[in-house]
N, C-alpha and C positions, 0 to 999 in steps of 0.2 A: 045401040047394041054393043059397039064396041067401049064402052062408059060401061056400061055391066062389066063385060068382060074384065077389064080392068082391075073394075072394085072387087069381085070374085078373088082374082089372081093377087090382089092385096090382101084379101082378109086371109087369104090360103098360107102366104108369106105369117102373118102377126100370127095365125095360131101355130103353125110350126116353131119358129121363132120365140114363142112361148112356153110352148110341151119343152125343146132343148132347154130352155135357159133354168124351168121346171126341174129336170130331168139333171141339169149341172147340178141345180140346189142340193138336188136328194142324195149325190154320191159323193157334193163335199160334208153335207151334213153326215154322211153314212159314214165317210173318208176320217172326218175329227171326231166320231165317237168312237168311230175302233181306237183313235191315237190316244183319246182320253183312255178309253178304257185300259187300253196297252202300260199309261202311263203312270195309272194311278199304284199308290203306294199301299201295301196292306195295312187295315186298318181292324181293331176289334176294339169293341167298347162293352162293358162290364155296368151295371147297377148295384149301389150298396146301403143299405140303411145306413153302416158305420160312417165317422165323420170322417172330413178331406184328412186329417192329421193321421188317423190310425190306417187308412189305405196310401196316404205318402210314406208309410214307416215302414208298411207292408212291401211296397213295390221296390224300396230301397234295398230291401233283403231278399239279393236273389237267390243265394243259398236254400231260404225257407218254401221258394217257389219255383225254380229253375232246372238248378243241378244244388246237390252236396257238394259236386267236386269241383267249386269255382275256388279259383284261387288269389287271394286279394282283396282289398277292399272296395266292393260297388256302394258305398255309401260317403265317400267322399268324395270332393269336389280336386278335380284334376292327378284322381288316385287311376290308375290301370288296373286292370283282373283278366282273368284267364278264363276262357271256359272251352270243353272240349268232353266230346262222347267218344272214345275211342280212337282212333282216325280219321274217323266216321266224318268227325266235324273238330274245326279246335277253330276258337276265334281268341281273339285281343279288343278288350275294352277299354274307355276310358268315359269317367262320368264329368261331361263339359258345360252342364246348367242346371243350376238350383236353384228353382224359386217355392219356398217351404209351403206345401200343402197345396203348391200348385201346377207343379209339374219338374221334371225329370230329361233330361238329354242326355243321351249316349251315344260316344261315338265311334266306329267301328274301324280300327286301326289296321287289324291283319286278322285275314279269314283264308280259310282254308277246308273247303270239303273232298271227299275223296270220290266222289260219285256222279261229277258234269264234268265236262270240259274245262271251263272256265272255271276253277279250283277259288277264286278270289274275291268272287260276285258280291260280298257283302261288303267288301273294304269303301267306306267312304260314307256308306251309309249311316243312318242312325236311326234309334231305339227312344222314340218320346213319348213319353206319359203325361198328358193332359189331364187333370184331377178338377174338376167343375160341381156345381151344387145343382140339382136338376130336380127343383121343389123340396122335399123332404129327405131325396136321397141324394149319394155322391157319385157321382158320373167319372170313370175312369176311360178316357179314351186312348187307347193305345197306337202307334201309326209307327210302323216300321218304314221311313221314309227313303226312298229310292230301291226297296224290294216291290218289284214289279212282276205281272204277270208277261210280260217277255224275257226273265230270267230263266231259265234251264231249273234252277231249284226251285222254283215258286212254289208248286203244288207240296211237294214235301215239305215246305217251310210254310206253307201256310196251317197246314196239317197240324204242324207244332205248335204254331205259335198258337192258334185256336182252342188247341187244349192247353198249353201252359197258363194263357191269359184268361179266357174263359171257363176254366176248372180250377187247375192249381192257384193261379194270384186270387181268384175269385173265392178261393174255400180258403186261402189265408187270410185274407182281409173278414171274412164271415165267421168263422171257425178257429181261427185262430190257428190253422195245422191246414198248409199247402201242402203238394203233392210233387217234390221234385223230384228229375232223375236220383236213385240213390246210389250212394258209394258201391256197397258191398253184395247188389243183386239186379233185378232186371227188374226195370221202371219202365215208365212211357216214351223212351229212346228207343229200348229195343221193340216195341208195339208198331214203331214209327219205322225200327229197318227190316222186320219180318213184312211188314207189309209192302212197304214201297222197296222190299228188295235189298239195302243196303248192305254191304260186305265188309267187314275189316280186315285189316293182314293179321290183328294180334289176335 
């Protein structure tokens, strides 16, 4: 009887003992997919009949797909430019890797928004374009790396960057005619601060 008893009072032990250890599994696994999720970098990626050469020439000229009013040249290697929507946003680039028809580095010098706290959130990061061959078409995958979704801008920046890369690079590389902020009227910046609210002092 007491030999029952016993074996009972062990097996009682190993299945509790099991559910916890169960139960740790499922909240580390729960625990590092939020941190993944939190961690990961925005990413968009674009499909084109045209070749790797004509969407490297494309993504080169952000003037054709970005802003009109970048100032400098982002087509050379260790060149700085300028881009900025009002106050709204003004950042400093520099292009730090060319491998021709295969990808593109950018990296983010000095940023400055006027609408989080943390005015600076982009400094450090970078802007890579991956250009791949994906069967018959050209694969551009774009990774703004170290823009996370535990940034304060993320959702407005993601906002952007999904139309810039997936409309405007994407209708230049196709079409030959992107769709960037323009100079002298109201483009998909101001779309960007009517909606998500932004303010300038000018």
């Amino acid at each position: 009887m007491k030999r029952k008893i016993l074996l009972l009072l062990l097996i009682a032990i190993i299945i509790t003992s099991s559910n916890t250890s169960f139960a740790q599994r499922e909240n580390l696994i729960t625990i590092k997919t939020n941190q993944t999720m939190e961690n990961k970098s925005f990413t968009a990626t674009i499909l084109v009949e045209q070749s790797r050469s004509k969407a490297f020439d494309a993504i080169k000229n952000f003037r054709a797909w970005w802003s009109e009013e970048i100032e400098g040249n982002t087509d050379q290697l260790n060149e700085e430019f300028f881009y900025h929507y009002k106050d709204i946003h003004l950042c400093k680039l520099k292009l730090i890797e060319v491998i021709p028809d295969k990808k593109l580095v950018y990296l983010v010098l000095e940023n400055q928004f006027n609408f989080i706290e943390d005015r600076t959130e982009w400094v450090g990061t970078k802007l890579i374009f991956d250009i791949t061959q994906e069967g018959d078409k050209t694969k551009i995958t774009f990774t703004h790396e170290g823009l996370v979704p535990a940034y304060e801008c993320y959702k407005v920046c993601n906002d952007a960057w999904s139309g810039y890369i997936k409309k405007s690079l994407f209708n230049l590389i196709t079409t030959g005619k992107g769709d960037p902020n323009p100079k002298d009227k109201d483009g998909f910046n101001a779309e960007l601060a009517e909606k998500w609210k932004l303010k300038s002092s000018k």
